[in-house]
VOMARTOR-379473 format. One record per residue (C-alpha): y, x, z; residue in one letter. Coordinates in Angstrom, 2 decimals, decimal comma. Layout:
<pts>
<c2:Y; c1:X; c3:Z; resn:A> $
...
</pts>
This chain:
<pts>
<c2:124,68; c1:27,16; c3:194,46; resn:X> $
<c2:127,56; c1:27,99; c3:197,02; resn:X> $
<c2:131,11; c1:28,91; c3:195,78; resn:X> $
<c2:130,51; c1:32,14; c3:197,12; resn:X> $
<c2:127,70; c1:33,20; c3:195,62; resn:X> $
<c2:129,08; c1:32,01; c3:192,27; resn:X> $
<c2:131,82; c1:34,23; c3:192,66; resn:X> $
<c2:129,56; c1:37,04; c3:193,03; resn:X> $
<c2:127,60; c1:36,71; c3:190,73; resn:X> $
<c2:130,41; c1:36,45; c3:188,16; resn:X> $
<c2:131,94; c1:39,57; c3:189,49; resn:X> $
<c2:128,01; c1:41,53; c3:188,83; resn:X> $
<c2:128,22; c1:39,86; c3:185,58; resn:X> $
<c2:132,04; c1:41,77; c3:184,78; resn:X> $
<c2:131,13; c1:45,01; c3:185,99; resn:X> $
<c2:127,93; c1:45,05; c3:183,90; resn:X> $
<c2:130,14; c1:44,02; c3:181,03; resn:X> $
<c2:132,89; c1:46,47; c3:181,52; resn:X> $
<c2:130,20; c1:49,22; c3:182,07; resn:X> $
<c2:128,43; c1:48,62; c3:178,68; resn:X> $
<c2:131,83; c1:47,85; c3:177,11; resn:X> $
<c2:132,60; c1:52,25; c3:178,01; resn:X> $
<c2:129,32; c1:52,79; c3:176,68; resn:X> $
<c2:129,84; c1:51,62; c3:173,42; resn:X> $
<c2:133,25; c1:53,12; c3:173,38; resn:X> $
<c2:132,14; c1:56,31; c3:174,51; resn:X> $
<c2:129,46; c1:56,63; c3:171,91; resn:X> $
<c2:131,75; c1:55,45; c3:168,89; resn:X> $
<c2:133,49; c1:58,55; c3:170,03; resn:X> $
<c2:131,37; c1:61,00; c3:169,66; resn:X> $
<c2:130,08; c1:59,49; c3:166,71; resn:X> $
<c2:134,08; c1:60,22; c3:165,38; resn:X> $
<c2:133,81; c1:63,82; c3:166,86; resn:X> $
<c2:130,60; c1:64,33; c3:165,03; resn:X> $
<c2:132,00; c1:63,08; c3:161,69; resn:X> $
<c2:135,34; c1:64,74; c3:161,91; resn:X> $
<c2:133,11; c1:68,12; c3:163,04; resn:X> $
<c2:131,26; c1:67,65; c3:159,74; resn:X> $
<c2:134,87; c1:67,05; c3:157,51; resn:X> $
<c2:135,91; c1:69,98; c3:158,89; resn:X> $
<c2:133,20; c1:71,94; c3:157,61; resn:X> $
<c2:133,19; c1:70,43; c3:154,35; resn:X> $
<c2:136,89; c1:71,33; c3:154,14; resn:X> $
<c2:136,55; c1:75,25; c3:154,86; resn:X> $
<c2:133,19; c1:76,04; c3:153,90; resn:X> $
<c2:131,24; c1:77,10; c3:150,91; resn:X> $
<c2:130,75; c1:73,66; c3:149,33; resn:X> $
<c2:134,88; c1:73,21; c3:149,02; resn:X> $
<c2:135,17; c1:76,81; c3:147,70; resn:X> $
<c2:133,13; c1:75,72; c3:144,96; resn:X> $
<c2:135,36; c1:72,87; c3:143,93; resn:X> $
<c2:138,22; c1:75,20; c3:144,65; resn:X> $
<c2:137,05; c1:78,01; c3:142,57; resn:X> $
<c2:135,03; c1:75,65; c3:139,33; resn:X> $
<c2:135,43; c1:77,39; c3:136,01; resn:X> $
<c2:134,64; c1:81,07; c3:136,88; resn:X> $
<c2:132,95; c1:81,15; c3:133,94; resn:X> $
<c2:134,26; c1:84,99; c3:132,88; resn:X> $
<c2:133,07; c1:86,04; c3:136,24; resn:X> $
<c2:129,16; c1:83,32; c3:136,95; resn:X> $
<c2:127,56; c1:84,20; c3:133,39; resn:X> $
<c2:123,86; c1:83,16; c3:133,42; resn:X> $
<c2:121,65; c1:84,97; c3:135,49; resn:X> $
<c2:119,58; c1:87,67; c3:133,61; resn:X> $
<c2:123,03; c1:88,50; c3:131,37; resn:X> $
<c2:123,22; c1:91,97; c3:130,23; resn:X> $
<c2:127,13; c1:93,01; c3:129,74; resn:X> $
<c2:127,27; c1:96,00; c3:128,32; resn:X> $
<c2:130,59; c1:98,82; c3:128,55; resn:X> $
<c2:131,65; c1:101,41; c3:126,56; resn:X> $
<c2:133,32; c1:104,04; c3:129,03; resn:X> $
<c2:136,75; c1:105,35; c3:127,04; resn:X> $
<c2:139,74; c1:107,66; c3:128,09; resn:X> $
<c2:137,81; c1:108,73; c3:131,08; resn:X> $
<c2:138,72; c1:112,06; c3:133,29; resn:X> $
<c2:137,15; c1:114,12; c3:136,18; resn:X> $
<c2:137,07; c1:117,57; c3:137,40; resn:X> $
<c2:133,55; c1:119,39; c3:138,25; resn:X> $
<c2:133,89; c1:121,74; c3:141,06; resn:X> $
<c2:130,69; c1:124,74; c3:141,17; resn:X> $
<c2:129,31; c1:126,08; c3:143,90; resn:X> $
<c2:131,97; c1:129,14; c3:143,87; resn:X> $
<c2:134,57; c1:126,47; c3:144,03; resn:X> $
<c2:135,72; c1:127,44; c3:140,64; resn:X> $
<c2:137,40; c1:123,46; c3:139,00; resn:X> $
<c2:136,69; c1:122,41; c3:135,26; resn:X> $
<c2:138,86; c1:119,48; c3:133,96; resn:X> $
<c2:136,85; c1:117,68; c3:131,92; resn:X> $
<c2:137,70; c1:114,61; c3:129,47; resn:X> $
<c2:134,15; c1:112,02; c3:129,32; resn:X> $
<c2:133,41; c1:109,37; c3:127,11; resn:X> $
<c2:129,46; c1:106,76; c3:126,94; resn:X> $
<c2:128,30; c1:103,78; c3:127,67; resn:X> $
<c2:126,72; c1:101,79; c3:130,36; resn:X> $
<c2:125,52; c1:98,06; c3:131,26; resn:X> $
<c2:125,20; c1:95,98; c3:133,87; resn:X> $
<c2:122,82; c1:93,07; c3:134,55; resn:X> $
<c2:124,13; c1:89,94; c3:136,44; resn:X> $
<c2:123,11; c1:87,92; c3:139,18; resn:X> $
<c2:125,01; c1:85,03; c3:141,06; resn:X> $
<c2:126,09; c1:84,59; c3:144,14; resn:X> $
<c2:124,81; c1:81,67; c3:145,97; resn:X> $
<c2:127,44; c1:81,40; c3:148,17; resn:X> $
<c2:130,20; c1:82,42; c3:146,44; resn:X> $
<c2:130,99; c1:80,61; c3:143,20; resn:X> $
<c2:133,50; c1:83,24; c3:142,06; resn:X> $
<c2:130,87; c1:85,99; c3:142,62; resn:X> $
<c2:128,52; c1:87,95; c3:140,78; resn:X> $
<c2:126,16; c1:91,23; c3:141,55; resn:X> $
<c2:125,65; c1:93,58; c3:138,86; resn:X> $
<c2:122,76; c1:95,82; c3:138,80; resn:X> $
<c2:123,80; c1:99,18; c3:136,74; resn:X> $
<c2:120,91; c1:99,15; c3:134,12; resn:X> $
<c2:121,87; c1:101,75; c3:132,09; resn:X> $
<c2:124,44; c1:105,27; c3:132,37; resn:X> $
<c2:125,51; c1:107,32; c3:129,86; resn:X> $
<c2:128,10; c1:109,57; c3:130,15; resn:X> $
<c2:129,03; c1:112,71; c3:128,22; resn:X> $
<c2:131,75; c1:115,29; c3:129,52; resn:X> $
<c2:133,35; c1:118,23; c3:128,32; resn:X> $
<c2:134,08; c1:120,82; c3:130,72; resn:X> $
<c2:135,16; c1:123,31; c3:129,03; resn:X> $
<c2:133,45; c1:126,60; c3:129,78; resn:X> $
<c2:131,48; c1:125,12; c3:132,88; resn:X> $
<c2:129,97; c1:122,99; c3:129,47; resn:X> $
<c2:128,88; c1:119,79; c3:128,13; resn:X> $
<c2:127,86; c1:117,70; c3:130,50; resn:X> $
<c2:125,74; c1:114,20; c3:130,21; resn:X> $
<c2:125,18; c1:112,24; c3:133,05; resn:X> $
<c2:122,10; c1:109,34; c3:133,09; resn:X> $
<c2:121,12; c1:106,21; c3:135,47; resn:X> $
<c2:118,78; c1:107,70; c3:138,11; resn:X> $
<c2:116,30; c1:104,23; c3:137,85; resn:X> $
<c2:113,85; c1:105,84; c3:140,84; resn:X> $
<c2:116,57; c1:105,28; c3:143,33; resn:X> $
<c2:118,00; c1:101,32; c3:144,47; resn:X> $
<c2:121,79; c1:101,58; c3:144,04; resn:X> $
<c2:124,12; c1:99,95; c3:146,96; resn:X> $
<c2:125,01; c1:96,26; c3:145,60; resn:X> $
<c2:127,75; c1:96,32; c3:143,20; resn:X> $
<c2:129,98; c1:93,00; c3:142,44; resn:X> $
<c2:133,07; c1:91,43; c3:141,26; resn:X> $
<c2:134,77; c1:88,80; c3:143,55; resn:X> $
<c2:137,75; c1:86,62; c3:142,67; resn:X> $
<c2:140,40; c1:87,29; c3:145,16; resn:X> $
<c2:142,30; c1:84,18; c3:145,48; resn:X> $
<c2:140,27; c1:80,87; c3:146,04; resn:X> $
<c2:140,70; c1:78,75; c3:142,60; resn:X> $
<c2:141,65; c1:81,20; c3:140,24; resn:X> $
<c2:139,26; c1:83,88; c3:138,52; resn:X> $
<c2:141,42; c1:87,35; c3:138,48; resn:X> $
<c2:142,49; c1:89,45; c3:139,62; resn:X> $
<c2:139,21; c1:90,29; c3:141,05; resn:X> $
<c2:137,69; c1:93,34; c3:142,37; resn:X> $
<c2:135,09; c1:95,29; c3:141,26; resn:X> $
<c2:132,57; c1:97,91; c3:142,81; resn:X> $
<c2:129,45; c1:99,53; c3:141,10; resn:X> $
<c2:127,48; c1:101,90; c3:142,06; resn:X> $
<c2:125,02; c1:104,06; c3:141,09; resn:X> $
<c2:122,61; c1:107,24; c3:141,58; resn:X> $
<c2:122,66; c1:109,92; c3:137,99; resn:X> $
<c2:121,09; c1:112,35; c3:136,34; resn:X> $
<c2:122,10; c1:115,05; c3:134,67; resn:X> $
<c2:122,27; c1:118,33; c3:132,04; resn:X> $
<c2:124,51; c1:120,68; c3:131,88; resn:X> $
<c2:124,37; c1:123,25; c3:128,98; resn:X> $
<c2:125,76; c1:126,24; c3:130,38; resn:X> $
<c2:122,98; c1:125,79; c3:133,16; resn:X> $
<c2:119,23; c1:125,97; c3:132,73; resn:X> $
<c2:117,12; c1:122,85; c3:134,76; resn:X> $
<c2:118,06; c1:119,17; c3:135,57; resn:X> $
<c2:120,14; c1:118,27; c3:138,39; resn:X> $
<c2:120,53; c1:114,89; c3:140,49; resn:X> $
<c2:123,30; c1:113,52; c3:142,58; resn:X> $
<c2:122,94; c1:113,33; c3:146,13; resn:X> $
<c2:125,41; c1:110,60; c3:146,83; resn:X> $
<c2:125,53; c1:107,30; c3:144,80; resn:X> $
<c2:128,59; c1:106,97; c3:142,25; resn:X> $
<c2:130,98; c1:105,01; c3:143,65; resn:X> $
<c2:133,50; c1:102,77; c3:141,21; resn:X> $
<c2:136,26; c1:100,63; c3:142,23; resn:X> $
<c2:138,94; c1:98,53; c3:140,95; resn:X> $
<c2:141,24; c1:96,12; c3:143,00; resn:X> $
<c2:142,96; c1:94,60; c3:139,99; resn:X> $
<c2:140,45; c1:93,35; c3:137,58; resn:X> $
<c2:142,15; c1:91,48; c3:134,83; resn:X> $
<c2:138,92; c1:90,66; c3:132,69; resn:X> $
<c2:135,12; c1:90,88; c3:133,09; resn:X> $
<c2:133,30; c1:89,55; c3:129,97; resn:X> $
<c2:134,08; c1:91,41; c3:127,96; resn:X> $
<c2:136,14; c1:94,33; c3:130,19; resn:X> $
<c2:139,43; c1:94,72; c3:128,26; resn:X> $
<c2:140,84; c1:98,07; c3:129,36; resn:X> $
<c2:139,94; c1:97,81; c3:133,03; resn:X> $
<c2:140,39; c1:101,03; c3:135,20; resn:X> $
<c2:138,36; c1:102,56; c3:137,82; resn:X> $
<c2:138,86; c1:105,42; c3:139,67; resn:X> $
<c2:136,02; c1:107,21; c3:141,85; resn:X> $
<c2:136,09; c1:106,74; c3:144,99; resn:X> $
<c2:134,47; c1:109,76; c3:146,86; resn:X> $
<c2:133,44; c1:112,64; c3:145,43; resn:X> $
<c2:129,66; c1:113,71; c3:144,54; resn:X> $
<c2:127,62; c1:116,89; c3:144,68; resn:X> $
<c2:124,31; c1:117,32; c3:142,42; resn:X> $
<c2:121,63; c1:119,13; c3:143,85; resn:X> $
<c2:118,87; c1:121,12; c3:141,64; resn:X> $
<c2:115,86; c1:118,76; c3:140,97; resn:X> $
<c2:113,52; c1:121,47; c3:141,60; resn:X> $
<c2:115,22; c1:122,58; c3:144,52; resn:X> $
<c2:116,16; c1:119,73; c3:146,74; resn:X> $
<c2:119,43; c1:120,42; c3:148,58; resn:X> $
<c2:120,70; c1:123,20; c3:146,79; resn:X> $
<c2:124,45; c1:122,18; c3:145,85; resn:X> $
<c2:125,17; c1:123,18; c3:142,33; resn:X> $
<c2:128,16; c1:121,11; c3:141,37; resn:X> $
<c2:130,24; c1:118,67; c3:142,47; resn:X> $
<c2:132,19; c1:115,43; c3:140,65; resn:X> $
<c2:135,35; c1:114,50; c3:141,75; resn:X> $
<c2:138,83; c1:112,48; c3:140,68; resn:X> $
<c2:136,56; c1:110,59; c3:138,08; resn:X> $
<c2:139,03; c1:108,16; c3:136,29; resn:X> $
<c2:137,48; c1:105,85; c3:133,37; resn:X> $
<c2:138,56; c1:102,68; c3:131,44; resn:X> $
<c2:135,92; c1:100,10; c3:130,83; resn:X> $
<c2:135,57; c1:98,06; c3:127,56; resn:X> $
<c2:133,22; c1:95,16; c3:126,20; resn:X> $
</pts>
């Protein structure tokens, strides 16, 4: 073999090298970009949350719980259909079932399964106020706010009612859901003292005569306890 074509073929032989030499380097890359892409998922995701946010065990009871509330110091004013506004102190009971989040360890729905609520109005008249079970609710929930730490929390239930009055003849229905909030939950299970306030108001049509406004529920303020 010639000098020459000794030197060529040694120069084939270094390109070929030094072209499967950026191969491999090129693939090790994006095998590192890849990796890092799947750290960086771990890090902000749901799966880190849940290490972050372990032992939100007032908050995740087991699915199925039933916590139940007794509503004390409670206020609202009922507004008729004349506009006429009865103060009214309330007082009951009500429960919620829980389910978990699955995404969210510091998470849990609650399903109002039972209302009630009974109000004194004065001369508009004693007033008691029941789940409505033939309508779904929106979802209600308590969430931790800050990642690792259970409370404070907030808190929104919901729920469609019933109700009696006894200075008025039939049954009567609300129209809107309730709507319950609390941005500063301090305790869940059990509730100790937690506040809500009412977040829009809600008018209660006649049962037997859909659409009819009768009354109206406004400026609701309750405190839960366990």
């Amino acid at each position: 073999m010639s000098h020459g074509m000794a030197g060529a073929i040694r120069g084939v032989t270094t390109i070929l090298s030094t072209y499967h030499s950026e191969i491999r380097i090129m693939k090790l890359k994006s095998l590192a970009l890849a990796l890092a892409a799947v750290a960086g998922l771990a890090i902000s995701g749901p799966a880190a949350f849940a290490q972050n946010g372990e032992g939100c065990t007032s908050i995740v009871l087991p699915n199925g719980t039933v916590l139940t509330c007794q509503v004390v110091g409670g206020t609202k004013v009922y507004v008729d259909a004349a506009g006429n506004s009865y103060p009214a102190t309330t007082g009951g009971s009500g429960a919620f079932t829980i389910t978990n989040s699955t995404t969210n360890p510091c998470q849990a729905f609650l399903n109002v399964s039972s209302i009630n609520i009974q109000s004194n109005a004065g001369i508009f008249g004693n007033v008691v106020t029941t789940l409505d079970p033939t309508r779904p609710s929106p979802v209600s929930s308590i969430t931790s706010q800050v990642i690792g730490a259970e409370f404070p929390a907030t808190e929104d239930f919901f729920f469609y009612a019933n109700a009696t009055v006894s200075s008025l003849p039939g049954q009567y229905r609300s129209i809107q859901p309730f709507h319950f909030s609390s941005r500063n939950v301090r305790s869940f299970n059990p509730h100790r003292n937690e506040r809500f306030t009412q977040v829009d108001k809600v008018d209660f049509e006649d049962i037997n005569r859909p659409g009819r406004i009768v009354f109206s529920v406004q400026g609701t303020s309750i405190t839960l306890n366990n």
